[in-house]
Every structure is written in structure tokens, then in C-alpha cells.
C-alpha positions as CSV (number, residue, x, y, z in Angstrom):
1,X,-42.2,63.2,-10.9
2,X,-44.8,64.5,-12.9
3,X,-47.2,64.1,-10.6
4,X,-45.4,66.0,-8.4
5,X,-44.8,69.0,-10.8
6,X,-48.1,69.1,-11.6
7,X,-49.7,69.9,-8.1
8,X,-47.4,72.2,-7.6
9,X,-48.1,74.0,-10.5
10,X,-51.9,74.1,-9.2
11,X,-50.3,75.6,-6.2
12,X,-48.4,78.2,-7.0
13,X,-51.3,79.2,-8.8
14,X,-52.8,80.3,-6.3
15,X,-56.2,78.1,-6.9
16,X,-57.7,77.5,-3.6
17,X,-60.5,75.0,-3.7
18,X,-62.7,77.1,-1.3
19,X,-63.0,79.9,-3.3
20,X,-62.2,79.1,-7.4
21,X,-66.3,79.1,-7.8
22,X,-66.7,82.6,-7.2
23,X,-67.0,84.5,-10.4
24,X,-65.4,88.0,-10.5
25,X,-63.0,90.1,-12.5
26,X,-59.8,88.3,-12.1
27,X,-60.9,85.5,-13.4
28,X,-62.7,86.5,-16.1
29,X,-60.0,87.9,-17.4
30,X,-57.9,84.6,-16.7
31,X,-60.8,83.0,-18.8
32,X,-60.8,85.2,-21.5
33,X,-56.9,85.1,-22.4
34,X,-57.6,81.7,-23.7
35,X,-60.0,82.4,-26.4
36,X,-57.8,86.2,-27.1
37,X,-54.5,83.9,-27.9
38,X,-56.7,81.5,-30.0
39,X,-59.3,82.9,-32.0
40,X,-56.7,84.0,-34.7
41,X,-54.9,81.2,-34.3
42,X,-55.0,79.3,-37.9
43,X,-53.4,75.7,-37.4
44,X,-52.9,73.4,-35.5
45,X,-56.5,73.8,-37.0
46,X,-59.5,70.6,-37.5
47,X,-61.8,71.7,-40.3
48,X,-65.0,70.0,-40.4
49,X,-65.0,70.6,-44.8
50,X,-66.1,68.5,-47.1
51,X,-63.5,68.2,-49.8
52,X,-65.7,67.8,-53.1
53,X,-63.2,67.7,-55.9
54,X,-59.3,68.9,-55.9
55,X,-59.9,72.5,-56.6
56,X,-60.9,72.6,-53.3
57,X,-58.3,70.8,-51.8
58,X,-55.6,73.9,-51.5
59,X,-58.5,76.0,-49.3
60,X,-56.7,77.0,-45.9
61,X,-59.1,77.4,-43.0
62,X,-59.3,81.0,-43.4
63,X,-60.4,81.3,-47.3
64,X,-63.5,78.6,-45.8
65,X,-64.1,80.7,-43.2
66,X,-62.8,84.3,-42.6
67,X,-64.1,84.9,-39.0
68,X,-64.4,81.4,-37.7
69,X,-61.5,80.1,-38.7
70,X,-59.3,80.2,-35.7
71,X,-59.8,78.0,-32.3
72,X,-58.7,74.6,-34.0
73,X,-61.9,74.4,-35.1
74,X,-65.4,76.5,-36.0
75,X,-67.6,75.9,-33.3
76,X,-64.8,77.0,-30.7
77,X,-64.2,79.8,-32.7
78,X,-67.7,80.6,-32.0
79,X,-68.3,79.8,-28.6
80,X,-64.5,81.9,-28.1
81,X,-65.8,85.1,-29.6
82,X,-69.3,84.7,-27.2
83,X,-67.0,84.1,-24.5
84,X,-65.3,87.3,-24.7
85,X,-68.9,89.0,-25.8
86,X,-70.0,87.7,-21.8
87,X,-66.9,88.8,-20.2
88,X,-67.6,92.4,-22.1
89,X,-71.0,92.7,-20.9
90,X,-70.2,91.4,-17.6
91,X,-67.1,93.7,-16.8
92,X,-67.2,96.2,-19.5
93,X,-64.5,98.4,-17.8
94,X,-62.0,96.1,-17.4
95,X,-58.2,96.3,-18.2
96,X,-58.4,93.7,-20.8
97,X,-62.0,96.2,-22.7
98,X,-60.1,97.4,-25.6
99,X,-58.5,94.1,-26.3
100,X,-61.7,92.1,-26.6
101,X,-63.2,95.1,-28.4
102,X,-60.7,95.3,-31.1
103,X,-60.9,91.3,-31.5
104,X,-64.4,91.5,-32.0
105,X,-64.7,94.3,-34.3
106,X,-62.2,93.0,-36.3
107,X,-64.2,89.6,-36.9
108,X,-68.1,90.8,-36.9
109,X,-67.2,93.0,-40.5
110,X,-70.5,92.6,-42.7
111,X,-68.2,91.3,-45.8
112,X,-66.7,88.4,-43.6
113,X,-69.9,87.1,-41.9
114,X,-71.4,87.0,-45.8
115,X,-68.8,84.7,-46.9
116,X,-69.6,82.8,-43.5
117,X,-72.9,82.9,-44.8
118,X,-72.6,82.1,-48.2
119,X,-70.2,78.6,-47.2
120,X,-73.6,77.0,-46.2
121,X,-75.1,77.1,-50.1
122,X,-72.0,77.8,-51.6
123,X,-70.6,73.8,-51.1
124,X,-71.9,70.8,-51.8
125,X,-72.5,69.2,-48.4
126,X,-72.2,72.2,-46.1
127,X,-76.1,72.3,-45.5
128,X,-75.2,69.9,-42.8
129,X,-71.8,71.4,-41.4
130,X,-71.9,72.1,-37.6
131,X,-75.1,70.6,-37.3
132,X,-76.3,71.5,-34.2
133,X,-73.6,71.8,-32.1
134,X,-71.7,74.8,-34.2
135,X,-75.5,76.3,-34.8
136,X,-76.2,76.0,-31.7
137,X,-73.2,78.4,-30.3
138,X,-74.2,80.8,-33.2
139,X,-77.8,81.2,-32.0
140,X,-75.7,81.8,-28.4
141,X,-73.7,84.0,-29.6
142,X,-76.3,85.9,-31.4
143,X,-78.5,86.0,-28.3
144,X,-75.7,87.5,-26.4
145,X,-75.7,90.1,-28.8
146,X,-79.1,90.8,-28.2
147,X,-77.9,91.5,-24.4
148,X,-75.2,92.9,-24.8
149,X,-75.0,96.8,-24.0
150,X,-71.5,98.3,-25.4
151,X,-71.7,101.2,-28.3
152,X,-70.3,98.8,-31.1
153,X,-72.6,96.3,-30.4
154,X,-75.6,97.1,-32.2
155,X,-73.0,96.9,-35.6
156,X,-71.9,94.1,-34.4
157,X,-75.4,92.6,-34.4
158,X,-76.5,93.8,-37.4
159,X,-73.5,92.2,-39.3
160,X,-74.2,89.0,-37.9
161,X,-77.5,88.3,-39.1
162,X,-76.7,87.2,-42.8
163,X,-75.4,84.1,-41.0
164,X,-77.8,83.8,-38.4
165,X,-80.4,83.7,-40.4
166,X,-79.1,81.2,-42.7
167,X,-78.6,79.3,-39.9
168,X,-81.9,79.8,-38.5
169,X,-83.4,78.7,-42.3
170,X,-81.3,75.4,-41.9
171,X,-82.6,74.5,-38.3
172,X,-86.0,74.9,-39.0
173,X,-85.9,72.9,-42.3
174,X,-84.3,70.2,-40.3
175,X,-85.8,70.3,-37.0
176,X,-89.7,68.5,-38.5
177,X,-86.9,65.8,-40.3
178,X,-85.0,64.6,-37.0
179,X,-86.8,62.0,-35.9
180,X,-84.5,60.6,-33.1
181,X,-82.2,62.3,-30.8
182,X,-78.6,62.2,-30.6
183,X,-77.9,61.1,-27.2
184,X,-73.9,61.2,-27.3
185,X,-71.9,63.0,-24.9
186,X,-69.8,64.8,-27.3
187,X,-70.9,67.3,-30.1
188,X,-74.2,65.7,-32.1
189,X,-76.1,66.0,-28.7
190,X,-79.3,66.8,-29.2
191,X,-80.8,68.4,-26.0
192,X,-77.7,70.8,-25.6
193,X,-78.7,72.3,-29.0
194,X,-82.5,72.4,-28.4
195,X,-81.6,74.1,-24.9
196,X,-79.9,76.5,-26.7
197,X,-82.1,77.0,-29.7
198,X,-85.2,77.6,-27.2
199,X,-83.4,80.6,-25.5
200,X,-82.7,81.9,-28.9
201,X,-86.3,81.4,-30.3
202,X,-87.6,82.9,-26.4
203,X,-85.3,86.2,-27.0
204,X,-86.0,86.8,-30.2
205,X,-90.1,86.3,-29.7
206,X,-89.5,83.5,-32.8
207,X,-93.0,81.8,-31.4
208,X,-93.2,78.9,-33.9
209,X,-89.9,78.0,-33.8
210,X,-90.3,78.2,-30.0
211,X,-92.8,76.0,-30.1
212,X,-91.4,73.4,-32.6
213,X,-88.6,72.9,-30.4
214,X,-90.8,72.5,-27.1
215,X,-92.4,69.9,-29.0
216,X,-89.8,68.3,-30.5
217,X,-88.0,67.9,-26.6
218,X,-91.5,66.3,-25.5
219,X,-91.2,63.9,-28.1
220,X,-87.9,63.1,-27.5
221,X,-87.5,63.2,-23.7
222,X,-91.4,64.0,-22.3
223,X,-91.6,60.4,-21.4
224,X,-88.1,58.8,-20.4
225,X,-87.6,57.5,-16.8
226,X,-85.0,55.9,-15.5
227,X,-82.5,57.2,-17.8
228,X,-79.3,54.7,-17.6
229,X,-77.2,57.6,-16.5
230,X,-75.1,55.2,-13.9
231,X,-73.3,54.0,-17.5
232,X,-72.5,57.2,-17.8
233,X,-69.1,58.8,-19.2
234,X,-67.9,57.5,-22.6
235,X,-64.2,57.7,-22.7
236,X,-63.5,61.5,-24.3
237,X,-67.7,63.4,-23.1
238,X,-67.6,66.5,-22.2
239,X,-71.6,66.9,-22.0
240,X,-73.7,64.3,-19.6
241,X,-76.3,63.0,-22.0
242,X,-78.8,62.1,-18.7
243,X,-78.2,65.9,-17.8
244,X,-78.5,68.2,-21.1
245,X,-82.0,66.2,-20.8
246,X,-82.6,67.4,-17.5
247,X,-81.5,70.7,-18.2
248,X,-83.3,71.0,-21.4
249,X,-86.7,69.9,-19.8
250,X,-86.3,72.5,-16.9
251,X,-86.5,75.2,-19.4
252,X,-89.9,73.5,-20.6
253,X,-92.1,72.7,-17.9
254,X,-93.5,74.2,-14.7
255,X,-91.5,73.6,-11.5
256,X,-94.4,71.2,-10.3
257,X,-94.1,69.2,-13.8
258,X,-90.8,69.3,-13.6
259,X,-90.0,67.9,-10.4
260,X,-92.4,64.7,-11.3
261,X,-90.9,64.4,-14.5
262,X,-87.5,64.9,-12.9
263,X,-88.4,62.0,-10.1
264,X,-88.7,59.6,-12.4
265,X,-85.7,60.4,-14.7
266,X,-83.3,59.7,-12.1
267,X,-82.5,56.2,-10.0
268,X,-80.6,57.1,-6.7
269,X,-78.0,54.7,-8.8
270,X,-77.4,56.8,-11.6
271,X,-77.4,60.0,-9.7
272,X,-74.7,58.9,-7.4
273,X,-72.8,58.3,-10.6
274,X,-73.2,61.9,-12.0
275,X,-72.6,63.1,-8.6
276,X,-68.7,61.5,-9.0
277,X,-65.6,64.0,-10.0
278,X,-64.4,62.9,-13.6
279,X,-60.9,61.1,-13.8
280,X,-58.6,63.1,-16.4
281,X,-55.8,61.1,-17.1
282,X,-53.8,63.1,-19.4
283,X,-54.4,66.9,-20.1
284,X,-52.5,66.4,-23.0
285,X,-54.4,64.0,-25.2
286,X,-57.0,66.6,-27.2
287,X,-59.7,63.3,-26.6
288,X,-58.9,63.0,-22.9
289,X,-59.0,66.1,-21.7
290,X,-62.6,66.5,-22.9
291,X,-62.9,64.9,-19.9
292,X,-62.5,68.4,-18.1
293,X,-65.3,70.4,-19.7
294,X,-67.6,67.3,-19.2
295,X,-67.0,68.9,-14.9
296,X,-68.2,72.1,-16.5
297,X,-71.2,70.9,-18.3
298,X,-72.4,68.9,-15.7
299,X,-72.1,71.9,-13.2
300,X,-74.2,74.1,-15.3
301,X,-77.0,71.4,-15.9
302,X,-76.8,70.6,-12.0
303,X,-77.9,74.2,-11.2
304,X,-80.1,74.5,-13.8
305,X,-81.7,71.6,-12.4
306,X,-81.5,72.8,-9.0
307,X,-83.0,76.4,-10.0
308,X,-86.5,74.3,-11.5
309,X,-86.9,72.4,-8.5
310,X,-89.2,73.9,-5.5
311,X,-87.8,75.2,-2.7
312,X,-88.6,72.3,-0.5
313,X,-86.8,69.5,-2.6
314,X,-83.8,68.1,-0.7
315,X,-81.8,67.4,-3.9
316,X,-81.4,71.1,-4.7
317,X,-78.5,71.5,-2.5
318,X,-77.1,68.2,-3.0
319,X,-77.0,69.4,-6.9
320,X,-75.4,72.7,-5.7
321,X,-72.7,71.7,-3.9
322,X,-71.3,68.7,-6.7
323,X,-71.8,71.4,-8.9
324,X,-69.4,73.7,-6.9
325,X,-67.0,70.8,-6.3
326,X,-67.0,69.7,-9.9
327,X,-65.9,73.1,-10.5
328,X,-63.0,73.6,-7.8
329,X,-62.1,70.5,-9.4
330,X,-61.6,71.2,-13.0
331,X,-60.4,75.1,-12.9
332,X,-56.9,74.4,-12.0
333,X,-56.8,71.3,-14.6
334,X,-58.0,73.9,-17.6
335,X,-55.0,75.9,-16.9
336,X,-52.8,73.2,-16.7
337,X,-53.2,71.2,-19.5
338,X,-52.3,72.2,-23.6
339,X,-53.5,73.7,-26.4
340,X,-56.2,70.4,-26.5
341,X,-58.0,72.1,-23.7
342,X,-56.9,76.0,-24.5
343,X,-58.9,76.2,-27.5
344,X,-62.4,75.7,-25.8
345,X,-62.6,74.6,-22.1
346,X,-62.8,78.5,-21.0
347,X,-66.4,79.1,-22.6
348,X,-67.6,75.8,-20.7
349,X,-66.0,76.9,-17.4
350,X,-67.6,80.5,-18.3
351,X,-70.9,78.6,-18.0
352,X,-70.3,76.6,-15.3
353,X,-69.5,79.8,-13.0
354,X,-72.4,82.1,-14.4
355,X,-75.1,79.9,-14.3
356,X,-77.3,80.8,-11.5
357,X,-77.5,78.7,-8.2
358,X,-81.0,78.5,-6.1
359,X,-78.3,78.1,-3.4
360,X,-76.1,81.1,-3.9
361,X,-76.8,83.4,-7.2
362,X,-74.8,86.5,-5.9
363,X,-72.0,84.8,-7.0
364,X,-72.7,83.6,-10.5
365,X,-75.1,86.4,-11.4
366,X,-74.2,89.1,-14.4
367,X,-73.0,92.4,-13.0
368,X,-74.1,95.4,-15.9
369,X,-73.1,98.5,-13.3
């Protein structure tokens, strides 16, 4: 019976497989009342504190952190307010503007982000909090800043930086210390943070860090073949290990490079694995339902991919079009599911739709009229 009620929720929703892929204002705006209802949403809430001694014991998510406290947890928070910030610069005259403005302004206030900032020295342990997943939607969100074209955004910016930077100062004191990758599909993945990292470093023309990270990638990933990707999900991923690589390396080399390197990561075994829609059991279970973004993330890497290779390689398309059907396949199941998707699966399905496609990239690409 619930079966039943649940595809015809799907239904009268209007979601038709043949065109959910396509990017444009309505669903932005579907997207982006997820992170609007829960970005000032305290509890249900997951901090990622260290408790250090009962004083601190009696802290409520929002004394920790007075911007980032919503979302269940930081990082979503994050990754929810550079949602909205993409949805602003995409469609910056739509009907939901003023509401994402006034969200936003609200949170990037210099005095808040300094007490964001200041949590990092301020308690024992918290060098390490977020580490790299949370930094890694920072430096995104603080790149999108940098692209960003409304009036308020320069203020925005500006306010920002006491955290960026301390975040930046943390990264790079880490980076030359991390001498093995983090290959899980969940949060401490390594190549989803050095992909992001890099387009930070690129934007802001931060050449040495740019460079540490390149190098760091090589020695992590520059030789790895055959990449045991046909094991491939853990139980609750929502990243692809085998393809954050892939993604991650496409960004480094030259399309030639990378299509030999790419060759040789890959048996036809494990990519017919990757190339299989995840099975999401129960969109209620806040571990299962991870499950839905891990359709998003692997869409995104898959045209990533597909956007390195040359023109002439016969696995761009086949990446395109899993990459669309993984996506017609977990839209409908984000807006079904509970607050254990709400909180965060609309930043990863932002991705998914806005990365570019060698196939089709009027569809994805960022409209600034």
C-alpha cells in the first residue's frame, strides 16, 4: 500500500522522466524551498562539537555557530546558503529574489561570520572540525561569491572572508601532513574536497596552493588503474569514490592525458557497475536515503568526465545519458522522502542539473541575462 501511495505521489507531481533534467526556473525554485525552510531551522540538529569540559555542555547549536547553525548540521548549512547564492545568480529576477536575499543578508553580517571564525582557535579540537568536507563547501560557497553579480553581494563577500581565510590557513597547514587519501563515499572523501579546493585556488589566482593541491591529486591518484569501482556503493554513500577521482583528475590534466589516464582507471566491469541506478529502500532512514544524492554526485562526475574526454571517445555519450537517467531517477525521490533528505539533497541535485554536458550544455548552463 505504500508502494502504491508513493508512485502516485511522483505522479501527481507532475515529474515526467523525459524532461526532469532540464534546468529552468520552476525548478529552481522547487530546489531552493528546501534549503529556505531549513537553514534557520535549529534542531532536529547533528553538531559535529567537541565537548571539552561541562561548561560547554549547555552550548545550543546556534551560540557554536550563529550563521551555520541551521540544516541539521554545518556543512549543509553551507552548501544550503550557496545553493540559494546559484539560484540568485542564475535567476536573479525570480518570484522567490527577495526571499533568498533577505535570508542571506541576514546570515553573511561581519559580527556572525567572526564568531564563525573565531570557533576554529577558540575550542580545543575545532582545528580539525569539518575537515574537508565542511571546508570544502566554504571555499564553494566563497567562490560563488566571487561570481555572483547582485548589489549586496560584494558585502556579502567581504564579510565572509574572516572565515575563509581561517579556513584557507587550516587547509594549507594540513594539506603537506595528509599523506593518504580518504577514499569513503561519505564525507572525509578526499578527491571531492581537492576538486573543490582547486576551483577555489583557480578563481582566486592562489598559485601555490593551486599547485599544492595538483600535486597532492598526482600523488594520490596520478597512478591508480583499475580502480575496484565494481564493489562500489557502501550501504548509506552519497559520493562514488572511483568517480570524485575521475572528476578530480579531469580538472588536472589535458584532455589527451586524461583520456589515457582515464582508460586505465576503469575495467568495463566496474563501469557497468557505476552505470546502475542506486536502490533507496527507505527515504525515511537519514543513512538510507544518502543513497539519493549518491544519483546526484555520480551524475555530476559523469559529465564532468564526459566534458574532458575528446570528441571522438564513444563513452562520452554513454556517461551523458546515465547521467541524465540517474537524475530522472532521483528528483522525484528528493521530494518525496523527509527531513533526512530535505536538509541537503537540493544542493547535490543543483549540481547534478548545472553541471555542463559535452552532449547538451544549453540545458545545464548558467543564464546571467
Amino acid at each position: 500500500m505504500r508502494k502504491v501511495l508513493f508512485i502516485l505521489l511522483i505522479a501527481s507531481m507532475g515529474l515526467h522522466t523525459q524532461n526532469q533534467s532540464v534546468f529552468n526556473e520552476e525548478m529552481a525554485i522547487k530546489l531552493a524551498q528546501l534549503p529556505l525552510k531549513s537553514i534557520n531551522r535549529e534542531f532536529p540538529n547533528k553538531p559535529g562539537h567537541v565537548y571539552n569540559n561541562p561548561t560547554e555542555v549547555n552550548l545550543s547549536p546556534s551560540q557554536l555557530h550563529p550563521v551555520f547553525y541551521g540544516s541539521f548540521d554545518w556543512h549543509s548549512s553551507v552548501h544550503g546558503h550557496w545553493m540559494l547564492l546559484r539560484v540568485l545568480r542564475t535567476f536573479p529576477e525570480s518570484k522567490i529574489t527577495s526571499e533568498i536575499v533577505q535570508v542571506l543578508d541576514n546570515s553573511f553580517q561581519l559580527e556572525k561570520m567572526k564568531v564563525e571564525a573565531e570557533y576554529f582557535s577558540k575550542y580545543e579540537n575545532a582545528r580539525i572540525f569539518e575537515r574537508t568536507y565542511g571546508w570544502a563547501w566554504l571555499l564553494k560557497l566563497d567562490n560563488e561569491l566571487m561570481e555572483c553579480k547582485h548589489p549586496k553581494v560584494r558585502e556579502w563577500h567581504n564579510n565572509l572572508q574572516p572565515l575563509t581565510e581561517v579556513i584557507v590557513d587550516l587547509w594549507k597547514t594540513y594539506l603537506p601532513k595528509q599523506t593518504y587519501p580518504d577514499r569513503t563515499g561519505v564525507h572525509p572523501n578526499s578527491a571531492f574536497a581537492l576538486n573543490f579546493a582547486l576551483e577555489w585556488a583557480r578563481n582566486k589566482n592562489d598559485r601555490e596552493f593551486e599547485n599544492a593541491l595538483i600535486k597532492k591529486a598526482l600523488k594520490f591518484y596520478g597512478n591508480e588503474v583499475n580502480t575496484p569501482a565494481y564493489l562500489e556503493p557502501n550501504g548509506a554513500d552519497f559520493f562514488s569514490p572511483s568517480l570524485q577521482i575521475a572528476s578530480l583528475m579531469s580538472k588536472i590534466y589535458s584532455e589527451k592525458e586524461f583520456a589515457k589516464w582515464y582508460d586505465k582507471f576503469l575495467t568495463k566491469k566496474s563501469f557497468a557497475n557505476l552505470c546502475k541506478i542506486p536502490v533507496v529502500s527507505d527515504l525515511s532512514d537519514y543513512q538510507t536515503v544518502h543513497l539519493v544524492g549518491l544519483s546526484f554526485s555520480r551524475a555530476w562526475c559523469m559529465k564532468d568526465i564526459a566534458t574532458a574526454l575528446p570528441k571522438n571517445n564513444k563513452k562520452r555519450n554513454i556517461l551523458n545519458n546515465t547521467a541524465d537517467k540517474l537524475i530522472n531517477n532521483a528528483l522525484p525521490l528528493l521530494f518525496a522522502g523527509n527531513y533526512g533528505g530535505d536538509h541537503w539533497l537540493a544542493s547535490f541535485a543543483l549540481m547534478a542539473l548545472q553541471s555542463p554536458t559535452s552532449q547538451d550544455e544549453a540545458n545545464y548552463k548558467i543564464d546571467n541575462k
